[in-house]
C-alpha positions as CSV (number, residue, x, y, z in Angstrom):
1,X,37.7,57.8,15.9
2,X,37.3,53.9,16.0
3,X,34.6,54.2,18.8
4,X,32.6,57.2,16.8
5,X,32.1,54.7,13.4
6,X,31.2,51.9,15.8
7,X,28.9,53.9,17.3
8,X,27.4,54.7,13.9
9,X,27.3,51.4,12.8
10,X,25.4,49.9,15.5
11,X,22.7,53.2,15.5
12,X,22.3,52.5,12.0
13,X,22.1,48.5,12.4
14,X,19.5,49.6,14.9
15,X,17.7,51.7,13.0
16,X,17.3,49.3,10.1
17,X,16.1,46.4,12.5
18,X,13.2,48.5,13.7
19,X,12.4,49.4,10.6
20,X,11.9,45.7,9.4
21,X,10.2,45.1,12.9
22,X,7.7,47.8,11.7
23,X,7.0,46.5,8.4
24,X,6.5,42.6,10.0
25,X,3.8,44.5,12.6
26,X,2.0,46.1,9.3
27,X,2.0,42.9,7.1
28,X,0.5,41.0,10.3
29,X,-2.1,43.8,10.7
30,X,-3.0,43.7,6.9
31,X,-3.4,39.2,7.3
32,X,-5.2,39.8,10.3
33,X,-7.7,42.1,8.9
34,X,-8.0,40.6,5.5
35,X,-8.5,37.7,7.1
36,X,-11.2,38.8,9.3
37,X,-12.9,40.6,6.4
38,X,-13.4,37.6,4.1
39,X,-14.9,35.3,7.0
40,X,-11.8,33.3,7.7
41,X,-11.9,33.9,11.4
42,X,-13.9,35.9,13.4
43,X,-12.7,39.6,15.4
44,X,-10.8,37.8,18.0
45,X,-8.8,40.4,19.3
46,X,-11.3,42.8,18.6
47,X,-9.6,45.3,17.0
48,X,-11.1,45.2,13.7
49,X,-13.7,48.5,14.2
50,X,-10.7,50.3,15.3
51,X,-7.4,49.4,13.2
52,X,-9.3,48.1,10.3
53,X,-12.7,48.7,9.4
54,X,-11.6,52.2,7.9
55,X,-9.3,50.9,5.4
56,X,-11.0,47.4,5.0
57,X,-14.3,47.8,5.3
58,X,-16.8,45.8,7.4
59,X,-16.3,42.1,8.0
60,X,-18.0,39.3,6.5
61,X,-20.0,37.5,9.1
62,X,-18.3,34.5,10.8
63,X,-19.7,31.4,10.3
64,X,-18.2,28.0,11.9
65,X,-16.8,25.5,9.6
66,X,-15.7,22.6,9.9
67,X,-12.0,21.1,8.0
């Protein structure tokens, strides 16, 4: 009976890790495309026509500035 609730425990310890892992990936997708969008950096992983550019919209152009 121990075992069983152990078992439970750690499938639902699990189950709420991935979940936080999911909503880190989503949060890093939404910087990355903001980002993008508003000229901060340019598509460098260029994945902003396919994961973004439906729910963002088209980026801003890119240009190079200097800090």
């Amino acid at each position: 009976m121990k075992s069983v609730f152990i078992g439970i425990a750690i499938g639902l310890l699990l189950g709420v890790v991935g979940s936080m892992d999911y909503e880190d990936a989503k949060a890093g997708e939404a910087l990355y495309c903001s980002n993008v969008k508003n000229g901060v950096w340019p598509d460098y992983a260029g994945i902003y026509t396919k994961v973004c550019e439906a729910e963002y919209g088209k980026p801003k152009k890119f240009t190079n500035s200097s800090l």
